[in-house]
KEZA-585982 format. One record per residue (C-alpha): residue in one letter; x, y, z. Coordinates in pm, whole numbers, plus 50000, padded with zeros to 5 digits. Each point is the difference from the previous one (the first is absolute). Example, Ala and Ser with C-alpha at 12.3 -4.5 7.8 and 13.67 -1.06 7.14 Angstrom:
BEGIN
A512304955050780/S501375034449934/
END
This chain:
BEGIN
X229455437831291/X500174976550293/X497304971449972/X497955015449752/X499345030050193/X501835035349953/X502265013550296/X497245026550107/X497184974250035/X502514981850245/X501105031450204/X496065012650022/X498084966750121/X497264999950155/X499284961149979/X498494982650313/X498425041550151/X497025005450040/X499285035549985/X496955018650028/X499425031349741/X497025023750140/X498115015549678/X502414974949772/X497094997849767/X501095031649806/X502185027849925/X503154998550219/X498404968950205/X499304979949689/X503695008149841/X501754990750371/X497724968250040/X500774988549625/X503985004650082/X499734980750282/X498104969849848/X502795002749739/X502804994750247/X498764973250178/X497765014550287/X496764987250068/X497425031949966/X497195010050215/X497965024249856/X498495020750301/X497445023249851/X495795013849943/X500265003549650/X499124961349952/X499514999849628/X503525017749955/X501484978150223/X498884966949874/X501555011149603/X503425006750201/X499384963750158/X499184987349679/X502745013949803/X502914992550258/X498694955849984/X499815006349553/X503815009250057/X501224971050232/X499795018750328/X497764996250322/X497595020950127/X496845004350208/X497375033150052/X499124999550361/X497005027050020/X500655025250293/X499405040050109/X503025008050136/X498535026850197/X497824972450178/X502874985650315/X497374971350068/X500064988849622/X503665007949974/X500704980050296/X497774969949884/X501434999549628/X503614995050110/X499574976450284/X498114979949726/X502905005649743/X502154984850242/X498134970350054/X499674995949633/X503185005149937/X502194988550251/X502295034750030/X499885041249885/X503335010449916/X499395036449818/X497125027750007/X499765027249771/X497905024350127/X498785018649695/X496835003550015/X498725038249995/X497625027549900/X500165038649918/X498875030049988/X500145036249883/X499385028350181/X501515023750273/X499435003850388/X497075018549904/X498244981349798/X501024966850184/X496454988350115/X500444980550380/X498364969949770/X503285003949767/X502204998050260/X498714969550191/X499714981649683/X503845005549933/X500874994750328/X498044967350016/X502114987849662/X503005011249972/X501075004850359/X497714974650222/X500094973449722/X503705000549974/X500004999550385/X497284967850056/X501884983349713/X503775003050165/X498314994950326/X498054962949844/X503364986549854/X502555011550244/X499484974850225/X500944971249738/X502845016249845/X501355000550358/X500804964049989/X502174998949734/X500075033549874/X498975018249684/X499515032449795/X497475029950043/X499655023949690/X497535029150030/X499135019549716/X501035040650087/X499865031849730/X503005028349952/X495895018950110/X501624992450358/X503505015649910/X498615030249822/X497355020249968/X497584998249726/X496675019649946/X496684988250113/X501604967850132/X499665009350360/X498064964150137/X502284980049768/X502945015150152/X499394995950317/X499074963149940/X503254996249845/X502625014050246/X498244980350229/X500484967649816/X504265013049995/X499525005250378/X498364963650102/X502694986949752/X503025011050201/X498114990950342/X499184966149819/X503494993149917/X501695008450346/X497774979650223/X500524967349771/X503854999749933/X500634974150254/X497084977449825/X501545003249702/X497525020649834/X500835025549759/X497695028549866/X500125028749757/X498085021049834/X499885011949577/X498605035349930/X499575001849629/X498985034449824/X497514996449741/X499914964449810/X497614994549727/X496834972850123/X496275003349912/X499415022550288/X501785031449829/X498214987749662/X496395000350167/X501715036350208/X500405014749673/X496844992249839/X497675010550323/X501415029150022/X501495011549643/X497594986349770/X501255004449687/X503555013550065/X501104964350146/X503225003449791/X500955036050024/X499764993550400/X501874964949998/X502635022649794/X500445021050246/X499754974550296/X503444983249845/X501465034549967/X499615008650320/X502884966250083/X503325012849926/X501134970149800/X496865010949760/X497674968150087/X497894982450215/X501034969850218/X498664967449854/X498334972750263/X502724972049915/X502645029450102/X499145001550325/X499334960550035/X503334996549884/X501255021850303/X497514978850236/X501394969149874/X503705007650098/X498395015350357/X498934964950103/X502344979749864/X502724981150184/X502125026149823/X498795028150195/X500894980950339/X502245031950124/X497245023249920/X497195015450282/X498585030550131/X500195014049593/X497915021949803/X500695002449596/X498945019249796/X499564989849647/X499155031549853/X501575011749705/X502375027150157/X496705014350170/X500845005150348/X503585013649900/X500065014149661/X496965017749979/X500805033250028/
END
């Protein structure tokens, strides 16, 4: 103990950041924005789901830390734009973005309606884009981190996850680009691609479409990880944390997976 605070809590801060979390009001979002309150950062909670949001707000200022919701669509660039210049003005610098933000679907080429795709492609792909593309310009001045939220669905192939794929290994691809045109600013940028973690979305997955066999199918969802489980949302904030902390400094142009073994063990 040093100062009343453990060793870890010193090597991880996050005190005097601001850092923006797109959908931090729940699942992986809300267990990254609630890590980062905890270490010190300030939080901005970028997201449409403004009831969510606002209990993630809520919850971070009952424990001590500091956040705001700042509603925006992500796949809107003149709203994106407008919500971060505003940010900065408030306040006064933008030091980390984690782009997680992100919808799915099911379903192969086939059945992948042209409304499907543009949907996708205006979340998870021009979202990430108009976000990188509305902070970038601060971070230049003094530097900063970019973490996008990727899948092991763009490092192997799944069924009926043909849209979501794609999205993906397109988020890996503008990570790399990302990260080579800003080394001399000072900004660094990777990407996590966890397998499956348990949030509310595969709760309400399971009960659309398995009514009544939600726990024989979330049985065999954790089978289906080779260490026998599914991820858990503070897991991969954990991994987030570390990403865009000072600690990280040497790392850019990274994807992780945080996967149980499922990109390499599953045979």
């Amino acid at each position: 103990m040093i100062c009343g605070k453990t060793e870890i809590e010193i090597m991880f801060n996050l005190e005097k950041k601001v850092a923006i979390v797109t959908g931090g009001g729940s699942g992986i979002g809300q267990a990254i924005s609630t890590l980062f309150a905890k270490q010190g950062a300030f939080v901005v909670i970028m997201d449409i789901q403004a009831a969510a949001a606002r209990e993630t707000v809520a919850a971070i200022h009952n424990s001590g830390g500091q956040a705001m919701y700042k509603a925006c669509d992500i796949a809107d660039p003149e709203a994106v734009q407008g919500a971060v210049i505003s940010l900065r003005q408030e306040l006064g610098r933008l030091d980390i973005l984690v782009n997680n933000a992100g919808i799915a679907h099911v379903g192969s080429v086939e059945n992948a309606t042209s409304e499907d795709i543009d949907r996708l492609l205006a979340v998870n792909v021009k979202g990430v884009i108009h976000m990188i593309r509305a902070v970038v310009s601060f971070l230049k001045e003094k530097g900063g981190v970019i973490l996008n939220m990727a899948s092991v669905a763009s490092q192997v192939g799944l069924a009926d996850r043909f849209i979501y794929s794609m999205t993906k290994g397109a988020v890996v691809g503008m990570t790399l680009s990302v990260a080579k045109d800003y080394l001399s600013f000072n900004i660094r940028c990777n990407c996590i691609s966890p397998a499956r973690v348990h949030t509310p979305f595969v709760d309400g997955f399971l009960q659309k479409n398995y009514p009544g066999k939600e726990a024989e199918m979330f049985a065999k969802l954790e089978a289906s990880q080779p260490i026998g489980r599914m991820g858990q949302p503070a897991e991969i904030a954990a991994l987030a944390l570390y990403l865009c902390s000072d600690e990280a400094s040497f790392i850019t142009g990274c994807d992780y997976p945080i996967d149980g073994g499922f990109t390499k063990l599953n045979t």
